[in-house]
C-alpha positions as CSV (number, residue, x, y, z in Angstrom):
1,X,0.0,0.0,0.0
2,X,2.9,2.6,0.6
3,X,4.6,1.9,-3.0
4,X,1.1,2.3,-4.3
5,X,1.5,6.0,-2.5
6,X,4.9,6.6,-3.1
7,X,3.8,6.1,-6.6
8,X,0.6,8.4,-6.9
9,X,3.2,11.8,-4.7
10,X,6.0,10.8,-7.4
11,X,3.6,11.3,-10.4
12,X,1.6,14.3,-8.8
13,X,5.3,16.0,-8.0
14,X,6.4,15.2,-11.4
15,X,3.4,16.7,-12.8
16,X,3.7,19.3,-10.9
17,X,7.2,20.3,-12.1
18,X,5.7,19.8,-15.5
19,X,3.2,22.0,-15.6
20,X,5.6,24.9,-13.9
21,X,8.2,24.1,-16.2
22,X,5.2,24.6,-19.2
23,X,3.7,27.6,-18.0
24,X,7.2,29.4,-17.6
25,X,8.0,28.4,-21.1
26,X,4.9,29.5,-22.7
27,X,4.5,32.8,-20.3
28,X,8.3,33.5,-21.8
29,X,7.9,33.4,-25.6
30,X,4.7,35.0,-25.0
31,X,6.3,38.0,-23.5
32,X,9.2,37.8,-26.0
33,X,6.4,38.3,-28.9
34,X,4.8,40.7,-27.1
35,X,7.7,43.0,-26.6
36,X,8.8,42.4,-30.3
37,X,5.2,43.4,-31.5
38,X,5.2,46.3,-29.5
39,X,8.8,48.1,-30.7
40,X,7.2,47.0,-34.1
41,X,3.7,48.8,-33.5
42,X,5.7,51.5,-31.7
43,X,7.9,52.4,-34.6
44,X,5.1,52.1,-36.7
45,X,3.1,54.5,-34.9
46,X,5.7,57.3,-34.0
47,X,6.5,57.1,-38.3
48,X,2.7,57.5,-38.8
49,X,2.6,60.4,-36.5
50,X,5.3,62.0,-37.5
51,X,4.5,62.2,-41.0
52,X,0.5,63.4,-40.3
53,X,1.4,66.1,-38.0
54,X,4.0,67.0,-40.2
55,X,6.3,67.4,-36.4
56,X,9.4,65.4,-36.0
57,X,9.9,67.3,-32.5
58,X,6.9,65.1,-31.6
59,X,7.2,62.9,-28.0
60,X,5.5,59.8,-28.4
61,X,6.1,57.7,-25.0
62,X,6.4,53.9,-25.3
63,X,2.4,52.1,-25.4
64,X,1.1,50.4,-22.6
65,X,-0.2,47.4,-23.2
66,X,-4.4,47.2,-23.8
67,X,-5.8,45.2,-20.9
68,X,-5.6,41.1,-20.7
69,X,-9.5,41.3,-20.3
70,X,-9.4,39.9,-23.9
71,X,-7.4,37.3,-23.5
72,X,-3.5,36.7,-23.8
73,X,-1.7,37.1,-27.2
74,X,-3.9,40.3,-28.1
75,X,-1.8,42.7,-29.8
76,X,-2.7,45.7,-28.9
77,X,-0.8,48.9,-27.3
78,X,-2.4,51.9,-25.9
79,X,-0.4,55.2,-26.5
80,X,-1.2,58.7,-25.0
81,X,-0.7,62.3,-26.4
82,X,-1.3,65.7,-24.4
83,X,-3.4,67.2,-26.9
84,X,-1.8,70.6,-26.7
85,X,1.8,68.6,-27.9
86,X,-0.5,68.1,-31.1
87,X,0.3,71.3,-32.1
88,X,-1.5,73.1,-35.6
89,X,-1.7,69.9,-37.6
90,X,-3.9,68.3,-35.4
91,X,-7.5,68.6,-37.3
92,X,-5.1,66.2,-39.6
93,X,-5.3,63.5,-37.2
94,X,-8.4,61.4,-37.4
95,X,-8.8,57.6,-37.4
96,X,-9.3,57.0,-40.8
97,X,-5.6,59.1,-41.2
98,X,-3.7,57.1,-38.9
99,X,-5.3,53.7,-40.0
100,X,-4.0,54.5,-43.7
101,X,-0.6,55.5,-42.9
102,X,-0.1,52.6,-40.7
103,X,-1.3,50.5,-43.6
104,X,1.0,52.2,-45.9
105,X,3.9,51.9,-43.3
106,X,3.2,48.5,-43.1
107,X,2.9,48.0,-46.9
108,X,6.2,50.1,-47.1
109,X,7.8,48.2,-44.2
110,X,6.5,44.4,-45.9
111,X,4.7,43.8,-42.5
112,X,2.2,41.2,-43.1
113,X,-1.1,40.2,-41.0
114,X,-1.9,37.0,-40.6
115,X,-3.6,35.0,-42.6
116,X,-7.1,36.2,-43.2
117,X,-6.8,39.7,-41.7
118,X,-6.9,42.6,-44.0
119,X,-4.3,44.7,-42.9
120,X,-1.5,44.6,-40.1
121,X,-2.0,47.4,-38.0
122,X,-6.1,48.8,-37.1
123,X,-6.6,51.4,-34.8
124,X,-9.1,49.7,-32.3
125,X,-10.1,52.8,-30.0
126,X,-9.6,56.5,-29.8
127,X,-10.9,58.6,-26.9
128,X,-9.8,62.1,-25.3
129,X,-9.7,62.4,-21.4
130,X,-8.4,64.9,-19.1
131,X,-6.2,66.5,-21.8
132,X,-4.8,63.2,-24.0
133,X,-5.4,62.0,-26.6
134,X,-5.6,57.9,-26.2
135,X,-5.2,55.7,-29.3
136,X,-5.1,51.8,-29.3
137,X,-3.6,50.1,-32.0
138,X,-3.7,46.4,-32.6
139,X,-1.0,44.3,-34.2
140,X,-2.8,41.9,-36.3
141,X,-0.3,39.4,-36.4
142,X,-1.8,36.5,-34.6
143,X,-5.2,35.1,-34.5
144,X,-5.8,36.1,-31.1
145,X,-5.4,39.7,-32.1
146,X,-7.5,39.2,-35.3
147,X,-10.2,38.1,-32.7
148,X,-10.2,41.3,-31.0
149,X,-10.0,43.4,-33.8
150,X,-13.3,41.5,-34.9
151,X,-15.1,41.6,-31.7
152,X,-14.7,45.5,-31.4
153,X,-16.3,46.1,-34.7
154,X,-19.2,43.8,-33.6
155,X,-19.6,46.1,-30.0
156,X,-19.3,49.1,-32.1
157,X,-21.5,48.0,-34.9
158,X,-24.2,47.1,-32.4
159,X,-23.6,51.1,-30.6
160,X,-23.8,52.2,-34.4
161,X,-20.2,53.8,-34.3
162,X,-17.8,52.5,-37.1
163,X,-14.2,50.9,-36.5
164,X,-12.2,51.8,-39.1
């Protein structure tokens, strides 16, 4: 009866060690694509916004990440601009503008989507609060990312507001 139980605290402890070992692994490369996306997305965006506003002088701060309420592997980085930095070109800076110089960045740049998405970087949200300007953009480059992308048309399709 005790090699029986030796045997069942041997497997549980070596499944144990296992499923750390796993988790560590996968939690790594995760965060290694993540950090590569994002210094992709950031130099993407800082191009793009440089060459709207016209303003090379132009700070923009590394992205945070958009919240892990939609799951991990989303794409997505939230960046933050005090309006009055914006400067005279401003009323240059819509949605629609930023979504097609981040497509012709990424055209210009050969950075691909993945398969079945239409284009690599989409500007998922845009807001202004207490002075900033917030913009997400999302990364299309992996499924889980594509997801998101499609679930935030669906939310604003059904509050009638378009994602570009």
């Amino acid at each position: 009866m005790s090699i029986v139980l030796t045997i069942i605290a041997v497997l549980v402890i070596i499944g144990l060690i296992y499923y750390t070992i796993h988790r560590l692994l996968v939690n790594r490369a995760t965060i290694m694509l993540r950090n590569s996306a994002r210094k992709t997305t950031d130099t993407a965006v800082r191009a793009c916004l440089h060459q709207i506003l016209n303003d090379d002088q132009l700070v923009v701060k590394t992205s945070e990440q958009v919240a892990d309420v939609w799951g991990k592997g989303v794409m997505a980085f939230e960046y933050s601009l005090p309006i009055e930095q914006l400067g005279k070109q401003a009323d240059a800076l819509s949605v629609s503008s930023l979504n097609q110089a981040l497509n012709q960045y990424a055209k210009q740049e050969q950075i691909l989507p993945v398969e079945g998405a239409n284009r690599a970087f989409v500007v998922s949200d845009w807001w202004t609060y207490e002075h900033l300007l917030h913009i997400d953009v999302a990364f299309v480059m992996n499924e889980a990312t594509k997801e998101y992308v499609r679930d935030l048309k669906k939310v604003a399709k059904s509050q009638n507001q378009p994602l570009t």
